[in-house]
C-alpha positions, 0 to 999 in steps of 0.5 A, spaced: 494 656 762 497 650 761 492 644 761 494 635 762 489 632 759 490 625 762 487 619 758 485 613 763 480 610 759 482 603 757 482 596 759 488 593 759 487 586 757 494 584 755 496 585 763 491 580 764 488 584 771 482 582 773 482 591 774 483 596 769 491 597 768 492 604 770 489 603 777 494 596 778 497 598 785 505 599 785 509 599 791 502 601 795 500 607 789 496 606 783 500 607 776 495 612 775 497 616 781 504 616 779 502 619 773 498 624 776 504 627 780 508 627 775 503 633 773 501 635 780 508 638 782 511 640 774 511 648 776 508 650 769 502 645 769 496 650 771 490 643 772 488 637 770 483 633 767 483 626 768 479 622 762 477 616 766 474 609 764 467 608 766 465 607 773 472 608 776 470 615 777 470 616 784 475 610 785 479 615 782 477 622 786 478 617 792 485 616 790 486 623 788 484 625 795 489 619 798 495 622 795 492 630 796 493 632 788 490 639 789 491 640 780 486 634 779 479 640 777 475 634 772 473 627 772 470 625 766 468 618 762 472 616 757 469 613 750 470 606 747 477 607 745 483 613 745 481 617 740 474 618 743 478 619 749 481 624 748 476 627 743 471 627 750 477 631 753 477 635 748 470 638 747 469 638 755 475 644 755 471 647 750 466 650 756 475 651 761 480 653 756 481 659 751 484 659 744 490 660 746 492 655 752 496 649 751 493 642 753 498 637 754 495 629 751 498 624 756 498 617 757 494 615 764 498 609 764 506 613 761 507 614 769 515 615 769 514 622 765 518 627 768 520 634 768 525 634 763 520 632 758 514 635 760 518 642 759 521 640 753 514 639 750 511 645 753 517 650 751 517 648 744 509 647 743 509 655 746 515 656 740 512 652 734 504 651 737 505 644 738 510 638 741 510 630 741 515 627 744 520 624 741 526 619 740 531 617 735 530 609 732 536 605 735 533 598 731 533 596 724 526 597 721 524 592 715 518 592 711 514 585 711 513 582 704 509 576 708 509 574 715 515 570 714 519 574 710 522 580 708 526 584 702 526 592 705 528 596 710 527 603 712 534 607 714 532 609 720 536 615 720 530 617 718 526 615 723 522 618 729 518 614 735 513 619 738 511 617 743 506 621 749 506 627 752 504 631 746 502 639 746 497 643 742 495 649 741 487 649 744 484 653 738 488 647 733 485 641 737 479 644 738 478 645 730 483 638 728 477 634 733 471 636 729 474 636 723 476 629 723 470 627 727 465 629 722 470 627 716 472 620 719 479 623 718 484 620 723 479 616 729 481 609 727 483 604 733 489 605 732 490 613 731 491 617 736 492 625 735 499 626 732 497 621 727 491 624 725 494 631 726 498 629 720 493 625 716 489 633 716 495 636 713 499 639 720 506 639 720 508 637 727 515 638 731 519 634 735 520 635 743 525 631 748 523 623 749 526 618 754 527 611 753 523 610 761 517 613 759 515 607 757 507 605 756 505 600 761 502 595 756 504 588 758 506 584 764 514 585 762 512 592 762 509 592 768 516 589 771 520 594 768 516 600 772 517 596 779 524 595 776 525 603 775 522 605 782 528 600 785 533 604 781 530 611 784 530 608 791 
């Protein structure tokens, strides 16, 4: 069984929207829906699970009905920040999900992932057991001596942005969550699950990424998206 878990948890303060940043309507649809379909009509996702910021739970099923999404089977509230989000996620599959299955973490507002990636992610985590996606650096990366200067650069070469989705083994993510969350390892603001994957001690492999499947964060990104709706027109 392949499974999304979608997280949908967040504010989004940066967009400086009076409403949470996933539900921001597009062309007539909320950028969670296109993240939705994204899943909904990937032939190998088998269900779905939307974690989802407080309150906006039937705002969502309404909009899922809206769109006839048939793979949404679970709306849950999310935490206070991503990781909790996720970890939320991740003890509710514990009830719907065997050892064996692969669940695929995503970004609720990451909404041009597309099949190329998704199958590119699931293919290597069935090889490897787990799978973030992945592109090379194309910037220069220095390291801040102060705020104001530098005296280091890292070789980029051997550097990777990683980025959502990202695939797991269930039985791992199930015992890489309590682990961290009983031992405080990896559950900072900034973490998310590869890195706290890594600081337990994973290797982790590298899938296909895509320079469109942006986060939408900002008002520039948000721009970016309606820009690239455009081009698929």
């Amino acid at each position: 069984m392949i499974t999304g878990l979608i997280i949908a948890g967040g504010v989004g303060k940066r967009m400086g929207q009076d409403i949470p940043k996933q539900f921001i309507t597009v062309e007539g649809k909320p950028i969670i829906i296109y993240t939705l379909e994204s899943f909904e009509h990937h032939p190998l996702v088998d269900q779905i699970l939307v974690v989802c910021k407080s309150g906006w739970e039937e705002t969502l099923w309404g909009y899922i009905r809206e769109f006839d999404l048939k793979k949404i089977r679970w709306i849950i509230e999310g935490g206070s920040k991503g990781q909790e989000s996720i970890n939320n996620g991740v003890q509710f599959l514990k009830q719907h999900a065997d050892e064996d299955d692969t669940i695929i973490i995503h970004d609720g507002i990451r909404p041009l992932v597309d099949e190329i990636v998704l199958s590119d992610v699931i293919v290597k985590s069935k090889k490897f057991g787990n799978a973030v996606t992945s592109l090379p650096y194309n910037e220069q990366i220095f390291v801040k001596d102060t705020e104001e200067t530098t005296k280091q650069y890292i070789d980029r070469n051997t550097l990777r942005r990683v980025s959502t989705p990202q695939a797991y083994q269930f039985g791992k993510l199930a015992w890489a969550y309590d682990k961290a969350v009983s031992e405080n390892i990896g559950m900072s603001d900034s973490s998310y699950t590869n890195t706290m994957m890594v600081e337990l001690g994973e290797t982790l492999y590298f899938a296909a990424g895509s320079d469109k499947n942006i986060k939408l964060t900002t008002t520039d990104d948000l721009e970016l998206f309606k820009a690239y709706l455009k081009m698929k027109d």
